[in-house]
N, C-alpha and C positions, 0 to 999 in steps of 0.2 A: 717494353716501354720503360721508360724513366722515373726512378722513384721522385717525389716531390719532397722538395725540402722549405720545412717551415721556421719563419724567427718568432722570438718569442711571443710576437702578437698571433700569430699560426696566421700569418700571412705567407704564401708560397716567395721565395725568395729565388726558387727554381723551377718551373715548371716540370710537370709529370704527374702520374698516379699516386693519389696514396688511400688506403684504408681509412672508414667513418665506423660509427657506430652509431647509430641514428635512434632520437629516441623522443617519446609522444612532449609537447607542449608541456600538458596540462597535468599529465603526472608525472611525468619523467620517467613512464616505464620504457626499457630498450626495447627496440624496434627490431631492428634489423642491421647488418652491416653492409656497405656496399663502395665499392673502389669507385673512385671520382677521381676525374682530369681536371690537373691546378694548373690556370697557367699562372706567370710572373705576377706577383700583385692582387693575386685573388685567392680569399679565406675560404676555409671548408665548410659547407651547408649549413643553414641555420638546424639548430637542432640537431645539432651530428658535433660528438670528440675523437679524438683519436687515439684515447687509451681504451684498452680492450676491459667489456664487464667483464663483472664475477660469474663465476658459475650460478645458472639455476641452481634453487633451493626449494624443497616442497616446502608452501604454507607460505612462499613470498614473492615478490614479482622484483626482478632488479630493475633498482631504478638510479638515475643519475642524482650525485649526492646534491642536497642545497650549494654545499661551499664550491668553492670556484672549480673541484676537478674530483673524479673519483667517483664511484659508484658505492652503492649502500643496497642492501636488504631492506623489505621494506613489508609488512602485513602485506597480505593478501586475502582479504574475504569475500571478494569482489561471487556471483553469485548468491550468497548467505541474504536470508533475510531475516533483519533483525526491527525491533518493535518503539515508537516512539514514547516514550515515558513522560511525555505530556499529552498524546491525544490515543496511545494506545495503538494507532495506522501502524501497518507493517510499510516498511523501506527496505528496499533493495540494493545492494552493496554494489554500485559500477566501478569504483574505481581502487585501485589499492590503499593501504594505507589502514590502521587502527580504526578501534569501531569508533567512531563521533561521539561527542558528549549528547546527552538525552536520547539514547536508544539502550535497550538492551536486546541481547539472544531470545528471553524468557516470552513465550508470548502470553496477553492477555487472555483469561479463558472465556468472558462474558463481556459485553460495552460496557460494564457499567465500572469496570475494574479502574481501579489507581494507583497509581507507581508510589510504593511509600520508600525508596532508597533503594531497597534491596530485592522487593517481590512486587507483586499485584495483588490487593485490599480489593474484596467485591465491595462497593458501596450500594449498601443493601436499600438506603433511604430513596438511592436514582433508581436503585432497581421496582423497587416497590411503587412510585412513583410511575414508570413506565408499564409495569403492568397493568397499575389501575388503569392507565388511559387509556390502553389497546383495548381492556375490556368495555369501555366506554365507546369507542369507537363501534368494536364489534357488535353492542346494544345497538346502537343507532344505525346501522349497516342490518342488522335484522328486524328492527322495528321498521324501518323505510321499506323493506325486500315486503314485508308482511301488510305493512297498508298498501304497498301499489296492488298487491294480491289480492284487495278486499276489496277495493274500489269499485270494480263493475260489481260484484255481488251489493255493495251497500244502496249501490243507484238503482241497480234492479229493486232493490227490497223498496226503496222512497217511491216507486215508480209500479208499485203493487204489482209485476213482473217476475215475480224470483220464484224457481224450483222448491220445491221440496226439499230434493238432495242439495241446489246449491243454499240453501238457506243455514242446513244441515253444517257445511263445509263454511260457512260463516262465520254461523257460530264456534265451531272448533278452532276456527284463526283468530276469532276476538278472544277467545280464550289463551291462547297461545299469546296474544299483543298485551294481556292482562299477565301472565304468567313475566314475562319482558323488562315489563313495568315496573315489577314486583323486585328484577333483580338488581342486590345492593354489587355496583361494580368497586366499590372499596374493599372487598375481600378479595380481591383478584391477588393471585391466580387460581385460586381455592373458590372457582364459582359451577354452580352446575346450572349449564344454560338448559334449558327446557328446549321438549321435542317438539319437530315440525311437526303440525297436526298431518 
């Protein structure tokens, strides 16, 4: 078959075959290459030139340059996950190209960290903060667990009904609901919950 010959607008000025190099929209990484029929008056594929890329290069994806012709090197970190230095989330690298402003490689070791430029700052005041209120939680998560628990024994007892032993088992859970009561959840994490009766 016939080579194609293109004018400067790489319009076919001859019909025939000629070689593409085909390469993504959105990042301009090469594709693939593949021979295409030109007729008279018709250009080669959108997203396709006809100068051949560079070579692969570990660490970069080739990609078609910005300027009107030519291919370029370009990062590749594309799997890497790197971490947002405003909200701390990990982000996933899809596309080639340098890491983005507001991420870094370093990941945060705890939620409560803060990107000060160069590392992550625990801020110990969110930390502190968050633990008190977990322990607060878990107080009320155990005192609610412990009154539904006490509830038929207490109506037995109003209802001059109640065992011996469940009387028994009453008392050692008001005990427990007193011991509860008792605890200050502002010392958290440094709190020692008391045992189920």
């Amino acid at each position: 078959m016939a080579k194609a010959t293109l004018n400067k607008n790489g319009i076919a000025t001859k019909a025939g075959e000629i070689t593409v190099y085909n390469f993504d929209l959105k990042s301009r990484e090469f594709l693939a290459e593949s021979v295409e029929f030109l007729a008279v008056g018709v250009g080669i594929p959108a997203h396709s030139c006809t100068d051949k890329p560079v070579e692969a290069k570990e660490g970069y994806a080739v990609c078609r340059a910005l300027s009107p012709d030519g291919w370029e090197y370009v990062a590749d970190h594309r799997g890497e996950t790197v971490y947002n230095t405003t909200t701390g989330q990990p982000v996933e690298i899809t596309l080639p190209g340098d890491y983005a402003d507001g991420v870094t490689v370093i990941s945060p070791s705890t939620p409560y960290d803060q990107w000060n430029g160069s590392e992550w700052v625990t801020d110990e005041d969110a930390r502190r903060k968050a633990q008190v209120g977990e322990a607060g939680q878990i107080k009320a998560r155990l005192l609610s667990e412990a009154k539904s628990t006490i509830s038929l024994w207490q109506t037995g007892l109003q209802l001059g009904i109640i065992s011996d032993e469940d009387k028994a088992s009453l008392m050692a859970w008001m005990l427990y609901i007193q011991a509860l009561n008792a605890v200050d959840t502002t010392t958290a994490p440094d709190i020692d919950w008391p045992p189920l009766p």
